[in-house]
C-alpha positions in Angstrom: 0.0 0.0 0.0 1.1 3.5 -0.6 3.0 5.6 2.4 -0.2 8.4 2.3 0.2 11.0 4.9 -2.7 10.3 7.3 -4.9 13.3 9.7 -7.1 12.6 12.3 -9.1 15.4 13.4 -11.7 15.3 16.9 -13.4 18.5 17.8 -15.8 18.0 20.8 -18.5 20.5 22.0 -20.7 18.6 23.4 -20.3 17.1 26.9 -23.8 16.1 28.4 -22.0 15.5 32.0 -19.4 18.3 32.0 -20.1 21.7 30.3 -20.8 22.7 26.7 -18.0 24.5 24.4 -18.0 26.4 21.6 -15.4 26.8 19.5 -13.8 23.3 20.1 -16.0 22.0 16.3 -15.2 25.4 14.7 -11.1 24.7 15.1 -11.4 20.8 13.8 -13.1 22.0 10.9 -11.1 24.9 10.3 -7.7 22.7 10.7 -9.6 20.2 8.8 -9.5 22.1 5.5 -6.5 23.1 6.1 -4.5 19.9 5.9 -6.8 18.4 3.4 -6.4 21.7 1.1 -3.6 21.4 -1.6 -2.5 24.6 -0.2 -2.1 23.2 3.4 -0.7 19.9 4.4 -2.6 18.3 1.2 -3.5 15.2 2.8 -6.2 13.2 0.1 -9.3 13.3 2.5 -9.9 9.7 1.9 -6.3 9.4 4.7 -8.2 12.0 6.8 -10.9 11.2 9.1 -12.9 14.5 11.0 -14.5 13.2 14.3 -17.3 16.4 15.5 -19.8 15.4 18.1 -22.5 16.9 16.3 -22.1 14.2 13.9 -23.6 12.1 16.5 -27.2 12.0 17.9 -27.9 14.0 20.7 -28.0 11.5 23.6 -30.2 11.4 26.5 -27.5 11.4 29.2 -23.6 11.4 29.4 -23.1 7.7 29.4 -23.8 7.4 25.7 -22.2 10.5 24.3 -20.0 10.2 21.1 -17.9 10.3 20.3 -15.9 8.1 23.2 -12.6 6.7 22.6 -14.2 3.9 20.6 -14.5 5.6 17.6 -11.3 7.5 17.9 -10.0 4.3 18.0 -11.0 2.9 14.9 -8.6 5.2 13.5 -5.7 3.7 15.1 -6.7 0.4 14.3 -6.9 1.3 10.6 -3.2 2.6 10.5 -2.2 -0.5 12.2 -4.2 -2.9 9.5 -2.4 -0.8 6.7 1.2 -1.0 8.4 0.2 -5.1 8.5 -0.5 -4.7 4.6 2.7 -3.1 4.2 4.5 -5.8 5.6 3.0 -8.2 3.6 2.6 -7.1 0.4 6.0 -7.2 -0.7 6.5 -3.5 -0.9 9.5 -2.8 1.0 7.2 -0.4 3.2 7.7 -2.9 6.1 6.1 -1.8 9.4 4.8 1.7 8.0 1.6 2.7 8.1 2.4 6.3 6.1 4.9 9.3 6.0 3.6 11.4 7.9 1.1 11.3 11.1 -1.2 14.5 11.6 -2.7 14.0 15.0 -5.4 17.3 15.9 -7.9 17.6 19.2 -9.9 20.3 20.4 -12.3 20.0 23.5 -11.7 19.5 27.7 -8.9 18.2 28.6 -6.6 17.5 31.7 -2.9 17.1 32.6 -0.8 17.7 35.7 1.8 17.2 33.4 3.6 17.3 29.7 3.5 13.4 29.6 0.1 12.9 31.2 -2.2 15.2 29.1 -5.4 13.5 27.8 -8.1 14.5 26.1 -11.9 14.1 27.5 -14.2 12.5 25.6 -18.0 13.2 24.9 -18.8 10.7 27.6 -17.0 11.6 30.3 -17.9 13.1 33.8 -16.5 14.9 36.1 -16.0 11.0 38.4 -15.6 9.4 34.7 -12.8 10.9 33.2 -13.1 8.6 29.8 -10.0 10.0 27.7 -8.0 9.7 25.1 -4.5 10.6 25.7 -3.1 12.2 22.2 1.0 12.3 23.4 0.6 8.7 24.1 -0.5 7.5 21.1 1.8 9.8 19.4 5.0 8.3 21.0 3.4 5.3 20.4 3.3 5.8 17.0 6.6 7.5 16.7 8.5 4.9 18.8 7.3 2.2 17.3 8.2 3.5 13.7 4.3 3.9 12.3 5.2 6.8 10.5 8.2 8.7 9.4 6.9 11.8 11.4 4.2 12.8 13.8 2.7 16.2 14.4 0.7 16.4 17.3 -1.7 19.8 17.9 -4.0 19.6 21.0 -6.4 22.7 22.1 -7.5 21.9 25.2 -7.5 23.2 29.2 -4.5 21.6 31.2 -6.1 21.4 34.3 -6.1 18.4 37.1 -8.9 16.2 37.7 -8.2 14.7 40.9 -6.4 11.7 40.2 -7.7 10.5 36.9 -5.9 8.2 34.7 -5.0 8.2 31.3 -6.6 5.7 28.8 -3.0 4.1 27.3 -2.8 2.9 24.1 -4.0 -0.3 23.0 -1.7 -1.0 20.4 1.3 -3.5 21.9 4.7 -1.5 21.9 7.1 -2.1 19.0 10.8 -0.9 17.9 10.8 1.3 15.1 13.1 -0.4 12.1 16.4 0.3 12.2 17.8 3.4 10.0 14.0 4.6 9.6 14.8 8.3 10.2 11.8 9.5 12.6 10.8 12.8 14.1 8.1 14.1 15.8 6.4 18.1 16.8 3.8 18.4 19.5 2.3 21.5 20.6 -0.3 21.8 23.5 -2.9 24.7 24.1 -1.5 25.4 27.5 1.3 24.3 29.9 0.8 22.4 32.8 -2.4 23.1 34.8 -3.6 26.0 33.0 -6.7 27.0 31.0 -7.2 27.1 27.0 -9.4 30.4 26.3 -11.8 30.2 23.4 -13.2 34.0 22.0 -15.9 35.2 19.5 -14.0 36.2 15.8 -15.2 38.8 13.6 -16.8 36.4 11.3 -19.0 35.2 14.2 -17.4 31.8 14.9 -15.9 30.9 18.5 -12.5 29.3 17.9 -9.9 29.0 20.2 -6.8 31.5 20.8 -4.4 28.2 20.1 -5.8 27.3 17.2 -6.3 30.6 15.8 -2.8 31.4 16.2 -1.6 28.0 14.5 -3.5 28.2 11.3 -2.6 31.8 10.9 1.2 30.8 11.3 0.7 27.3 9.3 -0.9 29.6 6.3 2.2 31.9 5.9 3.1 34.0 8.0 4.9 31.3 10.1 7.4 30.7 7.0 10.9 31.3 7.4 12.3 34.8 5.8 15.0 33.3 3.9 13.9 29.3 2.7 10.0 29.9 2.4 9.5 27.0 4.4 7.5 26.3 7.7 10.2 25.0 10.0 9.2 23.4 13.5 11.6 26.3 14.9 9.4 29.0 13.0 6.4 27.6 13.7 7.4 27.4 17.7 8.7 30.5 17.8 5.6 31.9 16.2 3.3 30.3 18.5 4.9 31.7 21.5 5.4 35.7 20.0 1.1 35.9 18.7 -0.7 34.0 20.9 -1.2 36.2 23.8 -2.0 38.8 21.7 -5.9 37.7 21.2 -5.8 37.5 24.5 -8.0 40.8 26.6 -6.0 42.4 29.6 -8.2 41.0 32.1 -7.3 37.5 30.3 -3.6 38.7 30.6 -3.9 39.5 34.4 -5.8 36.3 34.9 -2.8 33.4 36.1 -4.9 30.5 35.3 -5.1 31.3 31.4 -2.7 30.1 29.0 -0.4 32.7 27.5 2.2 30.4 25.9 1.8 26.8 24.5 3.9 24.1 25.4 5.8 23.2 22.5 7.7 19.5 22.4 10.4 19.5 19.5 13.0 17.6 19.6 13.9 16.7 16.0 13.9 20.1 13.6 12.7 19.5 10.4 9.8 20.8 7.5 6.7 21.1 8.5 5.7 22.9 5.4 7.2 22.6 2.1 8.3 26.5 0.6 5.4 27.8 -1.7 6.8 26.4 -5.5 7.0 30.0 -6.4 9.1 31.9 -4.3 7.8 34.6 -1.9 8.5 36.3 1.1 6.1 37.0 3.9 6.7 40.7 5.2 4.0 42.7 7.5 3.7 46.4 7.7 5.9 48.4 10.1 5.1 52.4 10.9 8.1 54.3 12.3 7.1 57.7 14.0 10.4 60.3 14.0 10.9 63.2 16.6 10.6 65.3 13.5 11.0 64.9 10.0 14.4 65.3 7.9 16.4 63.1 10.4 18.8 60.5 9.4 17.5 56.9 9.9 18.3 53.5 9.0 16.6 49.7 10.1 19.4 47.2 10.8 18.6 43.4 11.0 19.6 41.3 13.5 23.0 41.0 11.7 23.6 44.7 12.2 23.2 44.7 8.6 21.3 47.9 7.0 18.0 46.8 5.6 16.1 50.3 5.1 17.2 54.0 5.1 16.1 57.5 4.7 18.2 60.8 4.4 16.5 62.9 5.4 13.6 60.4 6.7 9.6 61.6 7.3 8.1 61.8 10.6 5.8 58.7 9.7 7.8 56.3 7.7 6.1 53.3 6.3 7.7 49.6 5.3 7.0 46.2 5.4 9.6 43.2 6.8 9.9 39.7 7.3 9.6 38.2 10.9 12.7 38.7 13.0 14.4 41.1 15.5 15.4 44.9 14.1 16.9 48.0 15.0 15.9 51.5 14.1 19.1 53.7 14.7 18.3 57.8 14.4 21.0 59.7 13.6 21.8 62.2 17.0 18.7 60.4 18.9 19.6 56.7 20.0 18.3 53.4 19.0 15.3 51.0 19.9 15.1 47.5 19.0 11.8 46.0 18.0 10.6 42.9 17.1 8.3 41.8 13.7 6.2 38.6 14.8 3.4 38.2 11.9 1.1 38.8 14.1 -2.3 38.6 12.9 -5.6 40.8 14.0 -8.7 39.2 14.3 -9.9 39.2 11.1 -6.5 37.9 9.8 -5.4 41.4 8.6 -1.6 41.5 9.4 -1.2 44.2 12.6 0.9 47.0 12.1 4.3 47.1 14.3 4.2 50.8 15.8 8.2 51.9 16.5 8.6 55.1 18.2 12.1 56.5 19.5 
């Protein structure tokens, strides 16, 4: 059988026994058509499975809410039939199930910590905390050679639930083949014990802050300056630099929201390819001058002159690439600054304002 890239995709609003979200359905579908579009991770829909709850009949109590870790599970099982195939068929695709694993969840979750963070399921309670836990079926995967790489995204709240356990894996552990080059990417909604926040967009869609920020990065702006390409070191580092920034200041005072995602990367590589025509992603910069007919350059962080004006306007407009700059005035000083891509709500890039 062919080595397909493979997605699964859960998005969960509906929890009879817990509380009701709303954006959790809004950010599978959204990453959905992204890593099924061409454009995006191009995944052939017929390797990509979307699991909503409201593809499921409204139950009359908790206990049989869907979807539970059955039918997330069916899933797994698939990718293990197909590595079986593999190994059979003569191939030389031995123990592989595909290239490339794209693993996305969105809905309650808990963890007291990096390694024990699981996902709730429709059916769960808060004294039946019915799970699926994404990191372990991603090492799973990963250690036991599955797939060439695993990407792991999970939006979901961080928080303890007394002392509830995390459903493991089913599938028997396995050493990858030796000399299959393997690497993984995981990033997490929130670090240990804190909340995921979930806001109202322009458009009129709740979708959560994490999300937001990853599809944003994962449809450009994320790319690196120089290659094109979406590294797992650009796509970290551009988690980390927007994702407070939907965040309201009463959200930013607030210590039990997530500001940061916890981001697992161990193994740098592409997570997406550079666009076949070459481009660079720049975002608009305003510079605002004591006065006009000053001297002024922008250095990179090379110390390299990028932009200059002799003399310069009080308002001086230009775009840049992500990365850390320097305005240097002439007689005046200097201030550093940073581009991040960020994005505003309604995906309009946000203007970097530099004063000095």
């Amino acid at each position: 059988m062919a080595l397909a890239d493979r997605a699964l995709v859960v998005g969960i609003n509906r929890y009879p026994g817990i509380s009701l979200l709303t954006g959790a359905e809004n950010d599978a579908q959204d990453f959905y058509d992204w890593v099924t579009d061409p454009a995006g991770a191009g995944v052939n829909k017929v390797n990509a499975l979307l699991i909503l709850s409201s593809n499921f009949p409204s139950p009359p109590g908790a206990d049989l809410a869907k979807p539970a870790k059955e039918q997330i599970e069916t899933f797994f099982t698939d990718i293990d039939n197909c590595a079986d195939a593999n190994n059979a068929d003569g191939s030389g695709a031995g123990l592989r199930a595909g290239k490339r694993l794209w693993l996305f969840f969105s809905g309650h979750g808990f963890a007291p910590s990096l390694d024990r963070s699981g996902v709730l399921m429709a059916n769960a309670t808060l004294k039946r905390a019915h799970n699926i836990s994404a990191m372990l079926w991603a090492n799973r995967l990963y250690e036991g050679g599955w797939f060439d790489e695993v990407v792991l995204f999970q939006d979901a709240c961080r928080n303890r639930i007394g002392d509830a356990e995390l459903a493991p894996p089913f599938l028997t552990p396995r050493l990858a083949p030796s000399g299959q080059d393997r690497k993984r990417f995981y990033a997490f909604s929130a670090k240990d014990r804190k909340l995921s926040k979930e806001l109202p967009f322009p458009d009129g869609k709740v979708r959560g802050v994490f999300t937001t920020t990853l599809l944003q990065g994962l449809r450009g702006p994320a790319r690196d300056p120089k290659t094109g390409a979406i590294t797992t070191a650009q796509l970290k580092g551009y988690l980390q630099d927007n994702m407070r920034k939907f965040l309201s200041g009463p959200d930013l005072q607030d210590d039990e929201i997530a500001k940061l995602p916890e981001v697992f990367d161990p193994d740098p590589f592409v997570i997406v390819a550079p666009p076949a025509v070459p481009s660079v992603a720049d975002f608009p910069v305003r510079i605002v001058l004591p006065s006009a007919g000053m001297i002024a350059r922008v250095e990179d962080a090379n110390l390299q002159a990028i932009a200059a004006q002799n003399p310069a306007p009080e308002n001086w407009s230009l775009r840049l690439p992500r990365g850390l700059y320097k305005l240097v005035v002439q007689g005046v000083g200097e201030n550093l600054f940073q581009v991040t891509g960020a994005l505003l709500l309604d995906g309009s890039p946000g203007v970097v304002d530099v004063r000095i």
